[in-house]
C-alpha positions in Angstrom: -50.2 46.5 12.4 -49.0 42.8 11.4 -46.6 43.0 8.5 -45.5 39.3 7.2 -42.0 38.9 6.6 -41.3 38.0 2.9 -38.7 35.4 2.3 -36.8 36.4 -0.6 -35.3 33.9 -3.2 -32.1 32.5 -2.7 -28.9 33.5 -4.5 -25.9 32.0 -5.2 -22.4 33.2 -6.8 -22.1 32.4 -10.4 -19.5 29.8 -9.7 -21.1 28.1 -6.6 -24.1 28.2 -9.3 -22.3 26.3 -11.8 -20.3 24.0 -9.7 -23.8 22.3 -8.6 -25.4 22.5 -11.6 -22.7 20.6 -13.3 -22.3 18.1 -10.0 -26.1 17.7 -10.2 -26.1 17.0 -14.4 -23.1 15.1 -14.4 -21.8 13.6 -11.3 -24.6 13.0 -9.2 -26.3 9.8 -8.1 -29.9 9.9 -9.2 -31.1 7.4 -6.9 -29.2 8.7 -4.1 -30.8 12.3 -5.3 -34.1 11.4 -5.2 -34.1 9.6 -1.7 -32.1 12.4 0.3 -34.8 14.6 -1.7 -37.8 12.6 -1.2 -39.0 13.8 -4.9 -39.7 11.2 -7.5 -37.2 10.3 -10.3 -39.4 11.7 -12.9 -39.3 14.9 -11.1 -35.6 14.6 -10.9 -35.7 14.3 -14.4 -38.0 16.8 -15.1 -35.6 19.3 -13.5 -32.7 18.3 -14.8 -34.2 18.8 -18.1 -35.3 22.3 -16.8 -31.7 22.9 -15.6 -30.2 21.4 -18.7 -32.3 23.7 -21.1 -32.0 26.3 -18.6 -35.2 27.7 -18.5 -35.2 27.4 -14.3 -32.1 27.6 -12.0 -31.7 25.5 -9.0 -32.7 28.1 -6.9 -36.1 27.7 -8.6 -36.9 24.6 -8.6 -35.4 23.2 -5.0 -36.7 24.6 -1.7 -33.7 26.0 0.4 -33.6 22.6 2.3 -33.5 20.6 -0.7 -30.6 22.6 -1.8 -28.7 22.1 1.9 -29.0 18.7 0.7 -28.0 19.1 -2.7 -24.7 21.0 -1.5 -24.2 17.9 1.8 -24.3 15.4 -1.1 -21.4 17.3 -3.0 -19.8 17.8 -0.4 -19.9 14.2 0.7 -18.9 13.1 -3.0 -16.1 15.5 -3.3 -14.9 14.1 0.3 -15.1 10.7 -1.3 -13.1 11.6 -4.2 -10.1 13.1 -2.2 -10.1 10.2 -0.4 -9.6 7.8 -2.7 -6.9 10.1 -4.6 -5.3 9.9 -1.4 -5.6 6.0 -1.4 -4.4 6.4 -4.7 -1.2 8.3 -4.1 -0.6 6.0 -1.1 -0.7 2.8 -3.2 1.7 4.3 -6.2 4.2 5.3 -3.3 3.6 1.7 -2.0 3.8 0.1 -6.0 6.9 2.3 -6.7 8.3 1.7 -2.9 7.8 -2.0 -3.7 9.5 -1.9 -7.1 12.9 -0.3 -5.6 13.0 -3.3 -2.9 12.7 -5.8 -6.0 15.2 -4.4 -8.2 17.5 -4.0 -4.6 16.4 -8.1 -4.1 17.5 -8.9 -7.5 20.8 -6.6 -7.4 21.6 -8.2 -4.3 21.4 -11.8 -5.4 23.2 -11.1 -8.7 25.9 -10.4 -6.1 26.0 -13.2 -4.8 25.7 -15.4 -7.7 21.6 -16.9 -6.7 20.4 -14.9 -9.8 22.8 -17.4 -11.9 21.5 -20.2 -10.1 17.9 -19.3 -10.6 18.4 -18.7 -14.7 20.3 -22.3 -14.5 17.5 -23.8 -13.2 15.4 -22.7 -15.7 17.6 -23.7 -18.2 17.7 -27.1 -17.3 13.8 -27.3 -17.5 14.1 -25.4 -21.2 16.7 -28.3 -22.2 13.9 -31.1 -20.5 11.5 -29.8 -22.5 13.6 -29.4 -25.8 14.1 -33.2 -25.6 10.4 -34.1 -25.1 7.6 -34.7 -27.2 6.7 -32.5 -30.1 4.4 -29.9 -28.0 7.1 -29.6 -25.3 9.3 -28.5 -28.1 6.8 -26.0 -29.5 6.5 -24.3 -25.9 10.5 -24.9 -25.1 10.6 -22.7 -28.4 8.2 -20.0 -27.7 9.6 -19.6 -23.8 13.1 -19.1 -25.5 11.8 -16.4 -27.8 9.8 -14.6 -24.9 13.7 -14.0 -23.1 15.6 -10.9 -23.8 18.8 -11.6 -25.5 21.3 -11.0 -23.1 19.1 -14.1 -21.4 19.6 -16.0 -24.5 23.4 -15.8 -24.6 23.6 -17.3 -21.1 21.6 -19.8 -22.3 23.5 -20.9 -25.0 27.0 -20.6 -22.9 24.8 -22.9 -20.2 24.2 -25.9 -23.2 27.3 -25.2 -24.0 28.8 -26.1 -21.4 26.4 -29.3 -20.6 27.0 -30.2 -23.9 30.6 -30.6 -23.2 30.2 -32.3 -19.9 28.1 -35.3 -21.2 
């Protein structure tokens, strides 16, 4: 006697459940969806409005192969996003390694007195533009304001001391 096997519907755990059905709402690329699918995007739509109002499940609406794709497509998206938390991570270590060699750079030069020479040489171009034309004044004004004090005090000690050389 032939007896026909039955396939029975599919079942997932509660949080496999919800973890697609919040991937597929929220995260998911519609177009992407609907071409690994090969379903329209109004029948996307139509299911997601099904899922949303929860009236089907995912189980119901999706053949299993559908769903194998639905679950490669997470899984390829959550790949994605670990990677680029890893490029992430990598480019704060590099940021933050690149920071230490510029404050080591600037400690260093202060050392040997090129950090003076650099702040002199932007003084002199400050006192160029203080005796120029009206608008170099204005800017020569609002470049002095943008320094921190301790910047400002070495620049008046620095037209100080041209001052009294002239």
């Amino acid at each position: 006697m032939y007896r026909p096997y039955k396939l029975g519907m599919i079942h997932f755990s509660d949080l496999s459940q919800k973890r697609l059905r919040d991937w597929l709402l929220h995260l998911a690329n519609r177009t992407q969806v609907t071409k690994e699918l090969g379903i329209g995007r109004n029948t996307l739509y139509r299911y997601l409005d099904k899922i949303k109002k929860e009236t089907s499940s995912i189980e119901e609406l999706f053949t299993l192969q559908q769903v194998q794709t639905l679950i490669k497509l997470e899984n390829a998206d959550w790949q994605k996003y670990l990677t680029q938390k890893a490029d992430l991570a990598a480019k704060k270590a590099a940021k933050a390694d690149l920071d230490h060699q510029e404050a080591q750079l600037t400690k260093t030069l202060h050392q040997y007195g090129w950090g003076e020479i650099t702040d002199n040489l932007e003084f002199a171009q400050l006192i160029d533009l203080q005796q120029g034309s009206a608008e170099q004044k204005q800017q020569a004004r609002t470049i002095l304001q943008r320094w921190p004090a301790a910047k400002q005090k070495k620049y008046d000690k620095y037209q100080k001391q041209v001052q009294n050389h002239e």
